[in-house]
C-alpha positions as CSV (number, residue, x, y, z in Angstrom):
1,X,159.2,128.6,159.8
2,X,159.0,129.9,163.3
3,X,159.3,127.0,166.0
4,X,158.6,127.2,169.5
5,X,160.7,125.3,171.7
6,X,158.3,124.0,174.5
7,X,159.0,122.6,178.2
8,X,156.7,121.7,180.7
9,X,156.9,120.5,183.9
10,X,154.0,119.0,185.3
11,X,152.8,118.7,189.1
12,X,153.9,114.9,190.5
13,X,152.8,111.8,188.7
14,X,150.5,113.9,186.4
15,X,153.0,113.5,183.0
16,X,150.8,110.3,181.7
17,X,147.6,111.9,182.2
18,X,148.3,115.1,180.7
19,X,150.1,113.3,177.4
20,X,147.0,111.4,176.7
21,X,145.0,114.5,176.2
22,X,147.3,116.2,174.2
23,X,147.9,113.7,171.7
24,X,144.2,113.1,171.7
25,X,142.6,116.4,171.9
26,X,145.3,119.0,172.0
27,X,147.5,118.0,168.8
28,X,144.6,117.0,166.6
29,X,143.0,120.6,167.3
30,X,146.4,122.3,167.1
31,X,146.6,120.5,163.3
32,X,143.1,121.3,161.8
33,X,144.9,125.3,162.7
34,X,147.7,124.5,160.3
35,X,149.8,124.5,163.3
36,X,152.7,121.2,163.3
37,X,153.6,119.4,166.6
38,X,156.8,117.4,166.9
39,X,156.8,115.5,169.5
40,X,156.6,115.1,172.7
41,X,159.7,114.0,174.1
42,X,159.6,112.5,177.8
43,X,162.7,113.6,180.0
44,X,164.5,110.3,181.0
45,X,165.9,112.4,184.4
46,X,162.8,113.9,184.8
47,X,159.3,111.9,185.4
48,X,157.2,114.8,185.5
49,X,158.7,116.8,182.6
50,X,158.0,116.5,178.6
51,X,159.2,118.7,175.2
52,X,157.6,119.3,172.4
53,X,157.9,121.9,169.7
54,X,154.9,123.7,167.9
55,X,155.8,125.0,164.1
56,X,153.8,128.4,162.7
57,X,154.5,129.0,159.4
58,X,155.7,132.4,160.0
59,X,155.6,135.0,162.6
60,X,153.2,137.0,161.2
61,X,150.8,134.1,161.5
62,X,151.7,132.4,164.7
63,X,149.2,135.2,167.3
64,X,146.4,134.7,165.1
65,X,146.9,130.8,165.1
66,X,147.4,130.4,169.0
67,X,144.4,133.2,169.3
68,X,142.3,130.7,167.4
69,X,143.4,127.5,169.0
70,X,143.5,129.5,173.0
71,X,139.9,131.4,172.2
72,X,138.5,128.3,170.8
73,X,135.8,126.2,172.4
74,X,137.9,123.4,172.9
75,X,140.2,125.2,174.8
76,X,137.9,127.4,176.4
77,X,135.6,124.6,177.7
78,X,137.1,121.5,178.0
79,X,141.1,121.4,177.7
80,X,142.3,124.8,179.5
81,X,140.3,123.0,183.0
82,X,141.9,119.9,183.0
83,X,145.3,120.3,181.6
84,X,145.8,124.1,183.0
85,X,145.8,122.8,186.7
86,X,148.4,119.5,186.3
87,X,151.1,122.2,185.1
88,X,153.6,123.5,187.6
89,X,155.7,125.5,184.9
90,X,156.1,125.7,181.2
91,X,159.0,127.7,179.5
92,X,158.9,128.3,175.7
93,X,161.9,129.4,173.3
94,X,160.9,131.1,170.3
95,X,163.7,129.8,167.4
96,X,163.5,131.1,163.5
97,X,164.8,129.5,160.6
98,X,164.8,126.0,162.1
99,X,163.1,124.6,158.9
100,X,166.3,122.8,157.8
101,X,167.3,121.8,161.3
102,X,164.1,119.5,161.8
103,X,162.9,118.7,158.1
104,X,159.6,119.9,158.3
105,X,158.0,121.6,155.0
């Protein structure tokens, strides 16, 4: 399994908002793709800051399931508008072989 390793810091006081599209919109469209979510984690130092880590089942597969999910119409024309603009940075680590670190199958 190919894991990425997912940070994002959002603009001020916007952490709330954003999580309750992504567990609504965002992780139930990344599912139906095959795509696994674990998480998110909220920082405890950080209020504006959140991890999560999205699992592809190998790399071969993980462009064509973000091109699917990122070309998609929900994407397109509902979630990149209003989650795009309350992110001030994201950072992503690309980890192989994490399959028995985290359990997932």
């Amino acid at each position: 399994m190919i894991v990425e390793m997912r940070t994002y810091k959002l603009n001020p006081g916007k952490r709330d908002q954003f999580l309750a599209i992504f567990r609504s919109k965002s992780m139930p469209a990344h599912a139906e793709i095959g795509m696994k979510i674990l998480g998110p984690w909220l920082s405890i130092e950080d209020p504006d800051t959140f991890f999560f880590m999205r699992g592809f089942p190998d790399l071969a597969s993980r462009e064509p399931m973000k091109a699917k999910f990122y070309e998609g119409e929900l994407w397109k024309t509902e979630l990149e508008g209003l989650l795009m603009p309350m992110i001030e940075r994201y950072d992503v680590v690309l980890v192989d072989d994490a399959e028995e670190l985290i359990g997932w199958q």
